[in-house]
C-alpha positions as CSV (number, residue, x, y, z in Angstrom):
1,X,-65.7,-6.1,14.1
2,X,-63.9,-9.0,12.3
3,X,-62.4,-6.2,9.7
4,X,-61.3,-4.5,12.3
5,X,-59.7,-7.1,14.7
6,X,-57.9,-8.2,11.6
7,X,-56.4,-4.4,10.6
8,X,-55.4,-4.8,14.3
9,X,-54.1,-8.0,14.2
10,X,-51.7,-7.2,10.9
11,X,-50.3,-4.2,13.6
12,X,-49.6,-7.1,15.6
13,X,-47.2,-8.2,12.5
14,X,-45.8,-5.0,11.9
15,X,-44.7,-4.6,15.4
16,X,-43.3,-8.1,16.0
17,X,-45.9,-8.5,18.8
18,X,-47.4,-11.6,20.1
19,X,-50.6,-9.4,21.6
20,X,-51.7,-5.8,22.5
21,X,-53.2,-4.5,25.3
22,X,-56.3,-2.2,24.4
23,X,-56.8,0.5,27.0
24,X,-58.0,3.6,25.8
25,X,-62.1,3.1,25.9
26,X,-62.6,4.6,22.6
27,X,-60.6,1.9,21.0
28,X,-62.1,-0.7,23.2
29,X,-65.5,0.2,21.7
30,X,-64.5,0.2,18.3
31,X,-62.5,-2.8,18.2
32,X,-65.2,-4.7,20.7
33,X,-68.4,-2.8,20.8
34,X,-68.5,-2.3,24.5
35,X,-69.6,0.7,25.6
36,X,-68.9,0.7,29.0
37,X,-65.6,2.1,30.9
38,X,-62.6,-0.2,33.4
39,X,-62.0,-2.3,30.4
40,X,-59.7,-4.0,29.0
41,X,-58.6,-6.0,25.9
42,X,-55.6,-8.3,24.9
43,X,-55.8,-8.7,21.4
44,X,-53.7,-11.8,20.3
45,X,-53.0,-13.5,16.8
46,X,-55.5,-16.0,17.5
47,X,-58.0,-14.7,19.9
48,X,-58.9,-11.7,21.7
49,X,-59.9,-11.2,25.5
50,X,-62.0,-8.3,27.2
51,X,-61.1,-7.9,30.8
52,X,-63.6,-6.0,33.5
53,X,-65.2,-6.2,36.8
54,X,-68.6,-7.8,37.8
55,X,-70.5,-5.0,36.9
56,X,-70.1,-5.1,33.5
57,X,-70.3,-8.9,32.9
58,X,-73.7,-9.2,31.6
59,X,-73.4,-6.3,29.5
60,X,-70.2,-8.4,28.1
61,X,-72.2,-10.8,27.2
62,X,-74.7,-8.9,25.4
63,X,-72.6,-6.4,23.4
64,X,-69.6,-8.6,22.3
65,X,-68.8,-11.3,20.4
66,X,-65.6,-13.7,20.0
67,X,-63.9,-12.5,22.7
68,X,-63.3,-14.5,26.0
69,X,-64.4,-12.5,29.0
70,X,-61.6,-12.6,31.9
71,X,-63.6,-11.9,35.2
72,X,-61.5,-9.3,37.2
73,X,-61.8,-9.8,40.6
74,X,-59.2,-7.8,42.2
75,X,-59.6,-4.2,42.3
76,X,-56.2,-3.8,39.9
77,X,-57.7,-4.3,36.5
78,X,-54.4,-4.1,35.3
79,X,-53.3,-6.8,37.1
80,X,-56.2,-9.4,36.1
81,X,-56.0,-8.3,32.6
82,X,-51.9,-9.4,33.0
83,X,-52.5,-12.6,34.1
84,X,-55.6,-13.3,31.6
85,X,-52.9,-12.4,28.8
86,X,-50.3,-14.8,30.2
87,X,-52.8,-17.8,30.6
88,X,-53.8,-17.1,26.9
89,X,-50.7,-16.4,25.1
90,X,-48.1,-17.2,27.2
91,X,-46.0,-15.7,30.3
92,X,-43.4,-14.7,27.8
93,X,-45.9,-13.0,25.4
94,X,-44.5,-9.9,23.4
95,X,-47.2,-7.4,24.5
96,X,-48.0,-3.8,23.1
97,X,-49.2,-1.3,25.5
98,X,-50.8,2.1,25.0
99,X,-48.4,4.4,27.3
100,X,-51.0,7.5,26.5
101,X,-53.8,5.9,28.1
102,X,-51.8,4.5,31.2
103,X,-51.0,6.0,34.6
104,X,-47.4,5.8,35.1
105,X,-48.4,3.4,38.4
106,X,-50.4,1.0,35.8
107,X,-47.5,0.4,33.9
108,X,-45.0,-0.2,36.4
109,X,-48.1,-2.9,37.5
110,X,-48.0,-4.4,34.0
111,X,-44.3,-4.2,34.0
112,X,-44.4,-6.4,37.2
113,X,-46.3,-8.9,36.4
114,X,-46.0,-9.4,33.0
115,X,-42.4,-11.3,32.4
116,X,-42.4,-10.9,28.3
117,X,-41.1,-8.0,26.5
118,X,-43.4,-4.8,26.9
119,X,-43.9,-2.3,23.9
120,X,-45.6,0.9,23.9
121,X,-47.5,1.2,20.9
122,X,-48.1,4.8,21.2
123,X,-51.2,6.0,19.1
124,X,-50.9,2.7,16.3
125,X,-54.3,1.2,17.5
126,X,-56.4,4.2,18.0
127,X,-55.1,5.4,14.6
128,X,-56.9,2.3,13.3
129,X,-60.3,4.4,13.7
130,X,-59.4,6.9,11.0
131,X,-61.0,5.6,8.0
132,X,-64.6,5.3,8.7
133,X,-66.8,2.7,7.0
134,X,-70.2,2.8,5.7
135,X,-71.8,2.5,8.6
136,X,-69.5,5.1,10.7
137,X,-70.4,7.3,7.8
138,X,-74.1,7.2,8.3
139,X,-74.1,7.9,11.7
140,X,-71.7,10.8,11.3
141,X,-74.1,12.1,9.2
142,X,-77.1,12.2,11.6
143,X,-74.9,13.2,14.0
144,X,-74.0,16.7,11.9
145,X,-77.4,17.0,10.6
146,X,-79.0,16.7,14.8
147,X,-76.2,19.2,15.6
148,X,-77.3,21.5,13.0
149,X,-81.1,21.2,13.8
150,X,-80.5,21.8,17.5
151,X,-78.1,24.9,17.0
152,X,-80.6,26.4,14.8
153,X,-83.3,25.7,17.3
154,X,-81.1,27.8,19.8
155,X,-80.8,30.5,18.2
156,X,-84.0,31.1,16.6
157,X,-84.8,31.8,20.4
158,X,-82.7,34.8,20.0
159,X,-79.2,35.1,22.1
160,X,-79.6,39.0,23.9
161,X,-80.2,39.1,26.9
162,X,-79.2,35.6,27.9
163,X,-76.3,34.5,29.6
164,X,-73.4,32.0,28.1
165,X,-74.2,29.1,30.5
166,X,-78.2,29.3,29.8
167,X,-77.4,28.9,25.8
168,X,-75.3,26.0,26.6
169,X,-77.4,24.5,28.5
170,X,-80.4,25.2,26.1
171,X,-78.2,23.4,23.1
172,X,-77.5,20.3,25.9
173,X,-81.7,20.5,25.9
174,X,-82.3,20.4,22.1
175,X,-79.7,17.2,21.8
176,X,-81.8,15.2,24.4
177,X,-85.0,16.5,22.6
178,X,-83.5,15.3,19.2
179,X,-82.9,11.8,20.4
180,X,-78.9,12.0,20.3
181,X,-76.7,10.7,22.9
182,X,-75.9,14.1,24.7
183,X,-72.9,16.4,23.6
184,X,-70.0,15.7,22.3
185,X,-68.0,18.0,24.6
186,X,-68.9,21.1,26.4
187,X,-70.0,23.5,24.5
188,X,-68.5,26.8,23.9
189,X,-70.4,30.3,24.2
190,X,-68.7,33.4,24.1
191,X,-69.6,36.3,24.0
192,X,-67.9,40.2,23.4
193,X,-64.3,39.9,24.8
194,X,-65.2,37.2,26.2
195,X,-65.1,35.3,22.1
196,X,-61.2,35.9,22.5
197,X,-60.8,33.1,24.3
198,X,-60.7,30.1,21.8
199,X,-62.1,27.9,24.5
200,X,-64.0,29.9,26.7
201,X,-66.5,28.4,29.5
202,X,-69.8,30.1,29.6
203,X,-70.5,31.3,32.3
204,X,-72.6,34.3,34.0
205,X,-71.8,36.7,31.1
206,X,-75.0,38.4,29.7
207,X,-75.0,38.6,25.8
208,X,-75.7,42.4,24.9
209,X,-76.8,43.8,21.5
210,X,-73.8,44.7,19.3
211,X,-71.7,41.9,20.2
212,X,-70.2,38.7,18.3
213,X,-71.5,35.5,20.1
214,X,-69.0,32.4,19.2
215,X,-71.2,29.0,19.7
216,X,-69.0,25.9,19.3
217,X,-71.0,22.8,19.8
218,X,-72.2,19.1,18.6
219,X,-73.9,16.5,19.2
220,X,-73.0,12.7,20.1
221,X,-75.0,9.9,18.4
222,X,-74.5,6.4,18.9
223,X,-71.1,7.4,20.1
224,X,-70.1,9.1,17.5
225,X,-69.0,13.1,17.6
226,X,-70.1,15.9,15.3
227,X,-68.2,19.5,15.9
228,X,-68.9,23.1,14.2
229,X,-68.3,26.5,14.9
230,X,-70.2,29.8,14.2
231,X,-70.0,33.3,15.1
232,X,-73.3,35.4,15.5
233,X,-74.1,38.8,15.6
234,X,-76.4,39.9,18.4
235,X,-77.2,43.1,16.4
236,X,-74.8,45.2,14.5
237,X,-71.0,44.5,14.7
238,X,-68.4,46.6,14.9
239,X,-66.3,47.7,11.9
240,X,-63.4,45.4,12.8
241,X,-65.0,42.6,14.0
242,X,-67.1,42.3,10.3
243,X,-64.1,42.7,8.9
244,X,-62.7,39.4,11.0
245,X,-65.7,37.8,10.4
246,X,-64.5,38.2,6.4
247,X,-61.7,37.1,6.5
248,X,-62.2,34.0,8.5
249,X,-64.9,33.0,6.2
250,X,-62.1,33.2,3.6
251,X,-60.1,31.2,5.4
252,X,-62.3,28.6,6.1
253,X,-63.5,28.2,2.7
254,X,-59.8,28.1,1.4
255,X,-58.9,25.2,3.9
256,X,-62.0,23.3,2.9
257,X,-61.4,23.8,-1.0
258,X,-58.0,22.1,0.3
259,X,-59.3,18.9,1.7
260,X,-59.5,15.9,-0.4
261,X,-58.0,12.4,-0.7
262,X,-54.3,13.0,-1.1
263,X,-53.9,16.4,0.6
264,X,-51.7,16.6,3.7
265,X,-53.3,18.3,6.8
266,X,-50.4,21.0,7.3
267,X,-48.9,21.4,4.1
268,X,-52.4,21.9,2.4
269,X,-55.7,22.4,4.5
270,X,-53.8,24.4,7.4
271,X,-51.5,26.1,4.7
272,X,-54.4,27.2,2.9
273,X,-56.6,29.0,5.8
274,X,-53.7,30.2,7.3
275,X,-52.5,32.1,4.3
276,X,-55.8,33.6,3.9
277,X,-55.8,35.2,7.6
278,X,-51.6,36.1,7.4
279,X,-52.6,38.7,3.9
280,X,-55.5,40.0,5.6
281,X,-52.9,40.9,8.6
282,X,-54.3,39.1,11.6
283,X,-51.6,35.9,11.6
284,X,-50.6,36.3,14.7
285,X,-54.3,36.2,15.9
286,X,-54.6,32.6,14.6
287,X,-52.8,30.5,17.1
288,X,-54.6,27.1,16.7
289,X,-54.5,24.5,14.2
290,X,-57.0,24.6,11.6
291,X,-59.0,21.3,11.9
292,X,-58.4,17.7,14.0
293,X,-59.9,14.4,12.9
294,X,-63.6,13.4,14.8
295,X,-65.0,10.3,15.6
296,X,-65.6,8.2,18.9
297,X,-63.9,11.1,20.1
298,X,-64.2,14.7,19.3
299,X,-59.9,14.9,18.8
300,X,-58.5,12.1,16.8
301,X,-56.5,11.3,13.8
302,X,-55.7,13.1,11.4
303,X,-54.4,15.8,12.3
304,X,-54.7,19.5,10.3
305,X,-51.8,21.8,12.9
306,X,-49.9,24.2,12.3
307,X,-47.0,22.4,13.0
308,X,-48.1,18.9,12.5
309,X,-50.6,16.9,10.0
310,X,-51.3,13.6,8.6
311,X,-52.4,12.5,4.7
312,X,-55.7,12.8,4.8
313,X,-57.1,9.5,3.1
314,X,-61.7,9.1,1.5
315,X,-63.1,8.3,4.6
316,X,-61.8,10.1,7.2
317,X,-63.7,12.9,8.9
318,X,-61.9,16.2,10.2
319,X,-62.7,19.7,11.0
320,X,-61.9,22.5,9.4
321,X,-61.8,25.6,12.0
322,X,-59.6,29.0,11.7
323,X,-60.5,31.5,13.9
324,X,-58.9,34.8,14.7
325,X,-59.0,36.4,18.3
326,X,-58.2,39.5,19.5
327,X,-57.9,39.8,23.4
328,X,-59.8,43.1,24.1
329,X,-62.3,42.9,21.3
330,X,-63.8,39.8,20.7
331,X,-63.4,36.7,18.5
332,X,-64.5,34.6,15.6
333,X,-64.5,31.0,14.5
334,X,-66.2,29.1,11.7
335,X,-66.1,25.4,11.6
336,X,-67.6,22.5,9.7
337,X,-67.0,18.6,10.3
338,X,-66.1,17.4,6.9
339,X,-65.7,14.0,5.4
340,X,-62.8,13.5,2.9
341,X,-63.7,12.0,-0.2
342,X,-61.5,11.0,-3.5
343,X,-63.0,14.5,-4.9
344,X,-63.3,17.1,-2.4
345,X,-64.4,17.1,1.1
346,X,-68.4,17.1,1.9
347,X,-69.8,18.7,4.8
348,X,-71.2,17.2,7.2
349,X,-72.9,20.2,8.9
350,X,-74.5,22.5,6.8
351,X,-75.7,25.4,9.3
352,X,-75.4,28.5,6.9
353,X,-72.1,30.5,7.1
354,X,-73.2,34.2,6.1
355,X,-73.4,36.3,9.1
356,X,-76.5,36.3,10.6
357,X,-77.9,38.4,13.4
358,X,-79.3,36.8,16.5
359,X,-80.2,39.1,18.1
């Protein structure tokens, strides 16, 4: 945590801030190791405050260290974590906000009662979480390796016959079985038509022989996400839709030949999948980015769009995910969560990619 306060603390320079007020809960964790939710923290040159109700006080306590706990006891957390900042560092502190992870009524609430200049900081903190270290690493990987274990317990059970919703729920099952914290995000399962929906809710649909089922799924451990894709046949595809299923496993080995320390997310990982799918004809069937960092949260920096990206830098962790989707017909998706290393990029799920029948 020291690292990190200090990587925050030289944003603090960069900014011309006196202090920043920490928000979003992801970046609360990662800069405090509190895990629970209506907190705050003020991070100053000199010392750092967490802000929260009476709730979460002993849990404080147990979970952090070197910050100074400011007891909020008004229901305007806002508010207390205002005055705790002025007490500390001043009424005429500089302060960083994040405007992304306030409510427009929060800030005018800071804005209020804070008299020092206000500055939103946009995304600068949470970017802070893009490298992970050592021990982010290690849990990453569990967390791909559990996802991996659970989706192949799943569909060893076979997929016709069931509906959507039951294999979701059957892959939230395996992840408490497994010991991880739960899912990182709802899974997808999609089935038929139904797979040309990117992000598609399960729901009553039964899976029938013939049909491409899209599972998009992972697991949370110790907070941290792990995301892949695959697209199974439930008995013999179509034509077309093997065809697809081709071409984005093309595409998604082109973009992850592309990742490495260095490469920039649009110009080089999305470029390269993106191509792949354009020459095979079906561009205008890929309308997502190809990949999106992961960590605390299942979206993060860097980013891998089609219209945006970020250098990618050894030891961040990203997806890499085309997909093509044809409304009518069905879809198909392959993903992996990779880290980025100075010579490549390593998968951190390892699920096998060939098209395999699950019926």
């Amino acid at each position: 945590m020291n690292d990190r306060l200090a990587r925050c603390r030289t944003l603090l320079d960069d900014l011309g801030l006196d202090g920043v007020v920490v928000s979003e809960a992801a970046d609360v964790r990662y800069l405090s190791g509190f895990r629970g939710d209506d907190t705050t923290l003020v991070i100053g040159r000199d010392g750092a405050l967490i802000c929260t109700d009476a709730r979460y006080w002993p849990q404080v306590r147990e979970e952090t260290a070197g910050f100074e706990l400011v007891e909020a006891l008004s229901a305007d957390l806002i508010a207390d974590t205002a005055a705790g900042a002025a007490s500390a560092f001043g009424a005429e502190a500089r302060l960083g906000f994040q405007g992304t992870s306030l409510s427009h009524g929060e800030y005018r609430r800071l804005r209020r009662r804070h008299r020092g200049r206000l500055r939103d900081v946009g995304d600068r903190v949470s970017r802070l979480r893009a490298v992970k270290d050592a021990a982010e690493i290690a849990v990453m990987r569990r967390a791909g390796a559990l996802t991996d274990e659970a989706l192949a317990a799943v569909v060893a059970r076979g997929l016709v016959g069931r509906r959507e919703a039951d294999v979701a729920w059957d892959l939230l099952a395996e992840y408490h079985r497994l010991g991880a914290d739960g899912e990182a995000f709802s899974a997808i399962v999609a089935s038929g038509a139904h797979g040309a929906q990117a992000h598609a809710i399960p729901g009553e649909r039964v899976i029938a022989a013939g049909e491409m089922v899209v599972i998009d799924t992972g697991a949370r451990v110790d907070g941290y996400c792990s995301d892949i894709t695959r697209t199974f046949a439930a008995g013999e595809p179509g034509a077309e839709l093997r065809r697809v299923y081709d071409v984005v496993l093309a595409a998604q080995l082109a973009g992850l030949a592309a990742v490495r320390d260095g490469a920039h997310g649009r110009r080089d990982v999305d470029a390269a999948a993106r191509a792949v799918i354009a020459a095979a004809g079906y561009g205008e069937k890929f309308g997502h980015g190809t990949g999106h960092g992961v960590g605390l949260e299942v979206h993060e920096a860097p980013g891998l769009g089609r219209t945006r990206g970020d250098v990618l830098a050894a030891g961040m962790v990203c997806t890499v995910e085309p997909g093509i989707y044809i409304e009518g017909l069905g879809g198909v998706r392959i993903e992996d969560t990779v880290l980025v290393t100075a010579g490549g990029g390593e998968r951190l799920t390892a699920f096998p990619k060939d098209l395999q029948d699950a019926g």
